[in-house]
VOMAR-48883 format. One line per field, with one value per residue: residue number from 1; z, x, y of N, C-alpha, C in turn. Coordinates in Angstrom, 1 decimal. Each point is the difference from the previous one (the first is absolute). Layout:
N
i = c(NUM_...) .
n.z = c(Z_...) .
n.x = c(X_...) .
n.y = c(Y_...) .
ca.z = c(Z_...) .
ca.x = c(X_...) .
ca.y = c(Y_...) .
c.z = c(Z_...) .
c.x = c(X_...) .
c.y = c(Y_...) .
This chain:
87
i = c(1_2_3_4_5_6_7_8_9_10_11_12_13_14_15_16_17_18_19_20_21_22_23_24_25_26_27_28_29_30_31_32_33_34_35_36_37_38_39_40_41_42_43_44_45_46_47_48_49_50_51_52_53_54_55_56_57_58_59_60_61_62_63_64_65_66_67_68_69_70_71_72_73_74_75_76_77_78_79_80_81_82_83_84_85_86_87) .
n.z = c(-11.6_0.7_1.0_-0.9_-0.3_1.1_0.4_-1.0_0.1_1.1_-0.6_-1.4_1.2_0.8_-0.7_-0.5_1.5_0.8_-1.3_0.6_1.1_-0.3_-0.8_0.7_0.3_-0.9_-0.4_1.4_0.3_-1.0_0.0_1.1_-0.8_-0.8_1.3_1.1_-1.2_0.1_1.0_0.6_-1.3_1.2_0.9_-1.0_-0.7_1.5_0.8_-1.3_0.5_0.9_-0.5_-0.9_0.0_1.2_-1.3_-0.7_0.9_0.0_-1.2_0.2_1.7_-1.0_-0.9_1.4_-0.2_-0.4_1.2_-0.7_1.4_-0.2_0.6_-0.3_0.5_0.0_-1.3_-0.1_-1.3_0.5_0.0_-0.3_0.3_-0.6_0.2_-0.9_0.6_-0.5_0.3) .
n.x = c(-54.2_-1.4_0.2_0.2_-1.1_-0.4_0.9_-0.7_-1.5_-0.1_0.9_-1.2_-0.4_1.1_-0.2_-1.1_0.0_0.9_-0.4_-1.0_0.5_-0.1_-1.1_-0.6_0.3_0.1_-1.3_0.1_0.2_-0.7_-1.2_0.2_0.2_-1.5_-0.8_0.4_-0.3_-1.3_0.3_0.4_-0.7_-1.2_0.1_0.0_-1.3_-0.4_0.4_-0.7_-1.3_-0.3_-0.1_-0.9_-0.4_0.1_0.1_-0.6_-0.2_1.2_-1.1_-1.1_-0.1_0.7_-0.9_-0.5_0.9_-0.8_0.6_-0.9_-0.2_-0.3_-0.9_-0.3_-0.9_-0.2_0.1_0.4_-0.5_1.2_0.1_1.3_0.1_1.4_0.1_0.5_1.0_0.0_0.9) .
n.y = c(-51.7_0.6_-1.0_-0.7_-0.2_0.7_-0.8_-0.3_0.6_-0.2_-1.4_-0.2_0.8_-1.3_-0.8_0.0_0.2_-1.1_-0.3_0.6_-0.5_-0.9_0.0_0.4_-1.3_-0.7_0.0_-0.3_-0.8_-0.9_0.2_-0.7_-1.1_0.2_-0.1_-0.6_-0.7_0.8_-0.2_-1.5_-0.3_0.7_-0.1_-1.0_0.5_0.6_-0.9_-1.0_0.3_-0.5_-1.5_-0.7_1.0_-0.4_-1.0_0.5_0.6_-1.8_0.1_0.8_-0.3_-1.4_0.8_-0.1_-1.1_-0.9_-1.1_-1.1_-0.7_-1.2_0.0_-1.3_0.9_-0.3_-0.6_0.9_1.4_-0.7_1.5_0.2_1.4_-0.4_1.4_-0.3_-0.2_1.5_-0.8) .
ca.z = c(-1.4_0.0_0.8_-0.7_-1.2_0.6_0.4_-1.9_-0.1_1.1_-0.1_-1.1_-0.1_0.7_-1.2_-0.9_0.6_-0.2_-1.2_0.0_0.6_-0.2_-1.2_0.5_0.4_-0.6_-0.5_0.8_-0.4_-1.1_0.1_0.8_-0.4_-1.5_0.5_0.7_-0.7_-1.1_1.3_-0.1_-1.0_-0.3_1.3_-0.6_-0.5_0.8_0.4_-1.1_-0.4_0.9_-0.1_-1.3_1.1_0.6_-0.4_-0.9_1.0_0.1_-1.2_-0.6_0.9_0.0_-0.5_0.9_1.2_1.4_0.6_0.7_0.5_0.1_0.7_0.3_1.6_0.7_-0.7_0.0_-0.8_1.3_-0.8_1.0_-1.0_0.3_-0.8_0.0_-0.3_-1.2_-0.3) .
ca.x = c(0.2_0.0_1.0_1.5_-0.7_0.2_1.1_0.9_-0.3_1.0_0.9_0.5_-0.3_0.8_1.0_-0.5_0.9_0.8_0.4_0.1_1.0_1.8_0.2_-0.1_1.3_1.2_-0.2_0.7_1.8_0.6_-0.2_1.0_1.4_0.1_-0.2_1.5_1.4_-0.1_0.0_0.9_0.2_0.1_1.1_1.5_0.1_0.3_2.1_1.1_-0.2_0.6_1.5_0.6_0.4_1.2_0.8_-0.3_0.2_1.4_0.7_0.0_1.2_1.6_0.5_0.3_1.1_-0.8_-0.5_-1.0_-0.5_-1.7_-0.2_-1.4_0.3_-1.5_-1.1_0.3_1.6_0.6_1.3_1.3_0.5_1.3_0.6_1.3_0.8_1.1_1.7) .
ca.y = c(0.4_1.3_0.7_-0.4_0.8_1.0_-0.3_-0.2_1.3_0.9_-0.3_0.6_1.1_0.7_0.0_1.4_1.1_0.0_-0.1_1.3_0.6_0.2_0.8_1.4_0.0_-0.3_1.7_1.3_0.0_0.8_2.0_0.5_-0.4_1.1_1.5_0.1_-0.5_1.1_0.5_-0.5_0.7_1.4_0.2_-0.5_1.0_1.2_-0.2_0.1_1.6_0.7_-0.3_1.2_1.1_-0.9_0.3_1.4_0.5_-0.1_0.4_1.3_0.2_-0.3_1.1_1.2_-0.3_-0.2_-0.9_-0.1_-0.9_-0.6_-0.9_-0.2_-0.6_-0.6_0.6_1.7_0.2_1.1_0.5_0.5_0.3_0.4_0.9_0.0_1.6_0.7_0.4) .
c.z = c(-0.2_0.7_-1.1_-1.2_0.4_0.4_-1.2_-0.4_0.8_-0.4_-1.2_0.0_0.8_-1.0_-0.9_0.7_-0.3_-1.1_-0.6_0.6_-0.7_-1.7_0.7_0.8_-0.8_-1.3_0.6_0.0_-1.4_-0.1_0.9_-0.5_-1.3_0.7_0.0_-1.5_-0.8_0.9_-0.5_-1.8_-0.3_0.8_-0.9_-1.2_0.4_0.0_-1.3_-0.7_1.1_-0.2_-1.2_0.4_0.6_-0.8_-0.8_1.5_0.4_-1.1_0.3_0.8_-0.1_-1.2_0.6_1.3_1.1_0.2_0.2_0.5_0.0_1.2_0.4_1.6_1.0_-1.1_-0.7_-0.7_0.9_-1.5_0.5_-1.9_0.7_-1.1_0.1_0.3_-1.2_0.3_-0.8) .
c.x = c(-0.1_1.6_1.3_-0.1_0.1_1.5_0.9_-0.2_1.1_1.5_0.4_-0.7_1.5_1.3_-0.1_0.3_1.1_1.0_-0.5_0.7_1.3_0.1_0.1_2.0_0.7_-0.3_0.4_1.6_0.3_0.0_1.6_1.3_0.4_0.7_1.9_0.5_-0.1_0.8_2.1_0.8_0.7_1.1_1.4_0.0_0.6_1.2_0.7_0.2_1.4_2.1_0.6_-0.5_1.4_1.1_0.4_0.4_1.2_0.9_0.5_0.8_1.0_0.5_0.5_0.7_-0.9_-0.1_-1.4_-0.1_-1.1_0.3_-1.5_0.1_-2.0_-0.9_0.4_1.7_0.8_0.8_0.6_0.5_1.2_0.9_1.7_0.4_0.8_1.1_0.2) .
c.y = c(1.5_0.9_0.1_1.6_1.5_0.2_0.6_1.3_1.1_0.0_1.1_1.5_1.0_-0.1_1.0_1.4_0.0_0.1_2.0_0.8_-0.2_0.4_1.5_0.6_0.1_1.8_1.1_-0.3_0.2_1.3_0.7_-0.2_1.0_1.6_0.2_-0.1_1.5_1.2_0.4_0.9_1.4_0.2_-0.3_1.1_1.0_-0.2_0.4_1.7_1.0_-0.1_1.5_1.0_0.2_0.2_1.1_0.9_0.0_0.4_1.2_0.8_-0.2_0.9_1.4_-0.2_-0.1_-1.4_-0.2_-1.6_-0.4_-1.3_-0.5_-1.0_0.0_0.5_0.7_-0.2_1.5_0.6_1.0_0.6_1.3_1.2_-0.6_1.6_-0.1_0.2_0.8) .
C-alpha cells in the first residue's frame, strides 16, 4: 500500500513538471510568435515606405526625360535609370 502511495506521489510530482514545462513552452513561443509578427510589421512598414519614395523618385524623373527601371531581385530594389536623348 505504502509502495502504490509513494508510486502516486512520484506520478503527480512528474505531472506538476511536466505541466510547468510546457506552460513555460508554450510562453516562450508566444513571446516568439508576438516578437517575429512585430518584426514582420515593421519590415512591411519599411518596404511600403520605401515603394513611395520609389515612386515619388519615378515621378519626379519622368518630368526630366528620364527612364527609370525598378527591379526587385534577391531581396533588394535593383534601379536602372535611362537619359533619353534631345532630338
Amino acid at each position: 500500500m505504502e509502495q502504490c502511495i509513494g508510486e502516486l506521489e512520484s506520478q503527480r510530482e512528474l505531472s506538476k513538471k511536466l505541466e510547468e514545462e510546457l506552460t513555460i513552452t508554450a510562453h516562450n513561443y508566444e513571446s516568439q510568435l508576438s516578437s517575429m509578427s512585430e518584426h514582420m510589421a515593421n519590415q512591411n512598414d519599411k518596404i511600403t515606405a520605401q515603394e513611395v519614395a520609389i515612386e515619388d523618385l519615378s515621378y519626379q524623373l519622368s518630368l526630366n526625360s528620364v527612364r527609370i527601371y525598378i527591379f526587385f531581385w534577391h531581396g533588394r530594389y535593383l534601379i536602372m535609370i535611362l537619359q533619353e536623348p534631345n532630338y
